[in-house]
TITIFI-831350 format. One record per residue: residue in three letters; x, y, z of N, C-alpha, C in turn. Coordinates in steps of 0.1 Angstrom, whole numbers, plus 5000, padded with zeros to 4 digits. Layout:
<nodes>
AlaXYZXYZXYZ
...
</nodes>
This chain:
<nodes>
Unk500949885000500050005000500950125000
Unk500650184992501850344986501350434986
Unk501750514993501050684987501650804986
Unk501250874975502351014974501751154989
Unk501051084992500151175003500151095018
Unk500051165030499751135040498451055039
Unk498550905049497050905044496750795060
Unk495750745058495250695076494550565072
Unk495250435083494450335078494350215090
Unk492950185088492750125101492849985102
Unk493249975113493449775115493249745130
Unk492449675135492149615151492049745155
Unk491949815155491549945160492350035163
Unk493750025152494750135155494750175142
Unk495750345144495450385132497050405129
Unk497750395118498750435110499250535102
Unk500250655101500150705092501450705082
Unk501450735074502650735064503050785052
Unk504350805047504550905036505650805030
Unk504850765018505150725000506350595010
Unk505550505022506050355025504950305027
Unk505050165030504050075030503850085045
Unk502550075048502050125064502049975067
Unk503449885071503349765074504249765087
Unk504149865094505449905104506949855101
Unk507349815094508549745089509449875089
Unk509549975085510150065086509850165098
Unk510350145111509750195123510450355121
Unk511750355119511650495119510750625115
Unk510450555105509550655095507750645099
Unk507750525104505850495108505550605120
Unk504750685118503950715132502650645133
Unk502950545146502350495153501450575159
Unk499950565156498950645169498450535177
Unk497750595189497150555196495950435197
Unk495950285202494650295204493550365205
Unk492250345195491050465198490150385213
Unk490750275216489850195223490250205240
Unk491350335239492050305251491050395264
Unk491050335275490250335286490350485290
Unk489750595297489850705301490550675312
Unk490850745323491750765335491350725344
Unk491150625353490450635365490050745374
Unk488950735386488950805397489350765404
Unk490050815418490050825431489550845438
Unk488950815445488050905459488750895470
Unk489250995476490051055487489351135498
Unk489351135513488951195519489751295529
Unk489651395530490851475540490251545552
Unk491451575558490851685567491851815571
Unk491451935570492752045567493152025582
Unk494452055577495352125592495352195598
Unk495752175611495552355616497052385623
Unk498052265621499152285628499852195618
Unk501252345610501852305606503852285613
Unk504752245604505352185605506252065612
Unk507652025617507651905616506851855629
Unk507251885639506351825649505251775649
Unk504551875642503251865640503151745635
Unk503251735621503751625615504151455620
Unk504951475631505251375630504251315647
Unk502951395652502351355661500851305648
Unk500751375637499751315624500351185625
Unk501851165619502051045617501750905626
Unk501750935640501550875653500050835653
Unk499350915647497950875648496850845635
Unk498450795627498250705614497550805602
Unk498050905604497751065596498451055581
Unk498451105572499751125563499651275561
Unk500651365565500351505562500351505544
Unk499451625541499551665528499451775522
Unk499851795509499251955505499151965486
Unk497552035489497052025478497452205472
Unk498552195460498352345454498652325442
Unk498852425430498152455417496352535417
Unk496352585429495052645429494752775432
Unk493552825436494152975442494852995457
Unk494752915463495452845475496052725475
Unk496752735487497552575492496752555508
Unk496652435506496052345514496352275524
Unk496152285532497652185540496252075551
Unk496551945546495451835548495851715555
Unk495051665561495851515564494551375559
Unk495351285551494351155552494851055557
Unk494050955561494350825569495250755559
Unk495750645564497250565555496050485549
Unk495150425555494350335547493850395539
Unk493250505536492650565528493350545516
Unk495150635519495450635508496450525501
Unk496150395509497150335507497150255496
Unk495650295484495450195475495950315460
Unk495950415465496350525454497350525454
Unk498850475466500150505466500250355459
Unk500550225464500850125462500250065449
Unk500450155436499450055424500550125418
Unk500950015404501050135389500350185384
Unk498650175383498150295377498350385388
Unk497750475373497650655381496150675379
Unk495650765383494050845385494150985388
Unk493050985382492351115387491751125402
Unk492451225410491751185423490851285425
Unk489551255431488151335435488651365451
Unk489251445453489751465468489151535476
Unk487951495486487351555493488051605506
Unk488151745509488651835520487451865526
Unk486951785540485551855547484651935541
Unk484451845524483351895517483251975509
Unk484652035508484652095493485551995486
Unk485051955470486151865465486751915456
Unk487751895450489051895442489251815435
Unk489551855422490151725413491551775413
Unk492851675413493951675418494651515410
Unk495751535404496751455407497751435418
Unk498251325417499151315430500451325422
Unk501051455428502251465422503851415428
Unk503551405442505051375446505251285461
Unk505551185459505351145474506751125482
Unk506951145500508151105506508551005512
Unk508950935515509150815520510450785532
Unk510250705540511250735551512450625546
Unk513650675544515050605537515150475542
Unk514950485558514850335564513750235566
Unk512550315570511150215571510550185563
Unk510750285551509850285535508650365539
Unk508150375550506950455554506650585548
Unk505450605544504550715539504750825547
Unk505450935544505651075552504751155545
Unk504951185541504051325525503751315515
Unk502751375510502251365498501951495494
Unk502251515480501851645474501251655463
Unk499751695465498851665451498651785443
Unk498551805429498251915419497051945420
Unk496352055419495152085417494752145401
Unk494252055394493952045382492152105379
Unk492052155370491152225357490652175340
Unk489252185339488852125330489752225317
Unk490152335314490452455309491852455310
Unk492552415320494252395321495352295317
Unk495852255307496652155303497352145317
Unk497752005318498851955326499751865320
Unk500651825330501751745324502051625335
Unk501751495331501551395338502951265330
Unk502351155335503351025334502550945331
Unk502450915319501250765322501950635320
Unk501650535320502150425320501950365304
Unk502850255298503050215282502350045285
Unk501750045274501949875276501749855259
Unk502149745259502549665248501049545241
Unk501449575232500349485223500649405216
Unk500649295209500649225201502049175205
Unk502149065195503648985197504648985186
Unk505949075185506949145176507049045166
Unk507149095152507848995143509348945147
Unk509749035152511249035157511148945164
Unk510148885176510648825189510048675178
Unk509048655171508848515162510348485157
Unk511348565152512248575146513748555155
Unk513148495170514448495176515348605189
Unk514348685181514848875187514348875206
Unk514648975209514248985228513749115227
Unk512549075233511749285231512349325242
Unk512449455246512649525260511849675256
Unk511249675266510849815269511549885277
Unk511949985270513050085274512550145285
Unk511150185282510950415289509150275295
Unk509150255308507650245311506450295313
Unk506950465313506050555312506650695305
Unk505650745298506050845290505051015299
Unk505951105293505551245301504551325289
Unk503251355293502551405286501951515288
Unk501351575282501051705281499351735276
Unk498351775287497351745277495851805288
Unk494651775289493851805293493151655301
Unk493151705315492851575324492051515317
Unk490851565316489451475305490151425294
Unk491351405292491851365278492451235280
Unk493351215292494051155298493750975299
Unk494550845287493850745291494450695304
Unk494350555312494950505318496450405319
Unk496450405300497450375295498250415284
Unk498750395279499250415266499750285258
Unk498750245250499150125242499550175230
Unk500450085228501550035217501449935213
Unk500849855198501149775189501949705181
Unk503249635187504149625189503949475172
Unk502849445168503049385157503849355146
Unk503749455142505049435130506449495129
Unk506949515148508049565145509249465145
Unk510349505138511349395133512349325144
Unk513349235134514449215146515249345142
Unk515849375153516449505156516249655155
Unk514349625154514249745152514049825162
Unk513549945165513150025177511750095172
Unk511150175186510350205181510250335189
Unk510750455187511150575193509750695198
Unk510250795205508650885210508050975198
Unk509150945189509151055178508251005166
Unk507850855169507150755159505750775165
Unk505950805178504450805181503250895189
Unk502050885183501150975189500250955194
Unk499551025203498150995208496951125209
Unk496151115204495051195202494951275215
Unk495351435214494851535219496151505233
Unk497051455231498051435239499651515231
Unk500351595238501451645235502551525241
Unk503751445233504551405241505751485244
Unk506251475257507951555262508651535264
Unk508751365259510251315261511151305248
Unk512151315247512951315234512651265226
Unk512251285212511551235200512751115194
Unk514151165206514851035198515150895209
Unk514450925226514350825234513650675224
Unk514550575232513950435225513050425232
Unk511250405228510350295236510550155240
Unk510850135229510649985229511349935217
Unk512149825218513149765207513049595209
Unk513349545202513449435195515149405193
Unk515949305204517249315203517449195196
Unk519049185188519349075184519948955194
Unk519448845196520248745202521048665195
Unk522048575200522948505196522148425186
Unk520948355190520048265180519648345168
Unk519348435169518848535159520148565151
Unk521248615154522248645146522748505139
Unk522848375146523248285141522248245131
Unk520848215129519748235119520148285107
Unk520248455113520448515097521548505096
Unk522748465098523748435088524148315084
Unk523148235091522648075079521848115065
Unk520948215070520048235058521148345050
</nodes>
């Protein structure tokens, strides 16, 4: 399939685009890869707080005593300074997804990412949390997680996939945000790669180096020994 024009073609539900090659991913440098159209929206969170009224460390570390996790919610017209229970939040810290959290402060709510968390060097224990406060109207810039589709011509061929980068930095409107980022990993070769610069996702800006590797297809010994029988 050849064309003197950009042109879009669909298969299992992804889309391809390409200029004057065959849209068979075989040539990965040159394919931009889009997005699953089928990819899931973001999850929610539901978080509950309660503001502070006494800040720093002390304070802090009598929250912690009574199984508190201090926090603070800004990107808004204020900063927040909140505490929630470890159980509350212990299913939003301990996962690889990410979400959208619905973060209830004594009743006014917040939509918020969780942007930064502390941890103690020796117990591993939950110290702080610092969530964004996010807008239907305001781009952000988040991390979402990659996963992988289909099974490489490369790896049939002998090859070892590795995924480089497991989440990529994006740029875009919360409502826009899936809970993954899938990649179709079908027709890519032995030794090919498949770079950030190959690929796109609807109404998403990417920010990591257009020349970072996602995901590659390496040669093994079997594989090299193969093609130089053939």
């Amino acid at each position: 399939m050849l064309s003197n024009e950009i042109f879009k073609f669909k298969k299992n539900h992804y889309l391809c685009a390409a200029f004057k090659i065959p849209c068979d991913g075989r040539l990965g440098s040159i394919i931009l890869i889009l997005s699953n159209t089928n990819n899931q929206k973001m999850k929610t969170f539901h978080l509950e707080g309660s503001k502070r009224t006494n800040i720093g460390k002390k304070a802090a570390k009598i929250y912690r005593k009574e199984s508190l996790v201090p926090c603070v919610l800004y990107g808004g017209d204020e900063v927040v300074h909140f505490t929630v229970s470890k159980d509350g939040i212990r299913k939003l810290i301990y996962t690889p997804e990410i979400h959208i959290v619905d973060l209830n402060i004594e009743g006014k709510v917040y939509a918020a990412i969780l942007k930064e968390m502390q941890f103690h060097p020796v117990s591993d224990a939950l110290l702080h949390v610092d969530f964004l406060q996010i807008f239907e109207n305001k781009p952000v810039v988040i991390e979402i997680p990659v996963v992988l589709e289909g099974l490489a011509e490369g790896v049939k061929a002998g090859g070892k996939l590795s995924l480089e980068m497991r989440k990529l930095k994006v740029k875009g409107f919360y409502k826009d945000f899936p809970e993954q980022l899938t990649i179709n990993i079908e027709n890519l070769g032995l030794g090919k790669t498949i770079q950030v610069g190959n690929l796109s996702f609807k109404n998403l800006e990417l920010l990591n180096s257009k020349d970072n590797v996602v995901v590659a297809v390496k040669l093994t010994r079997a594989a090299r020994g193969a093609a130089a029988k053939g």
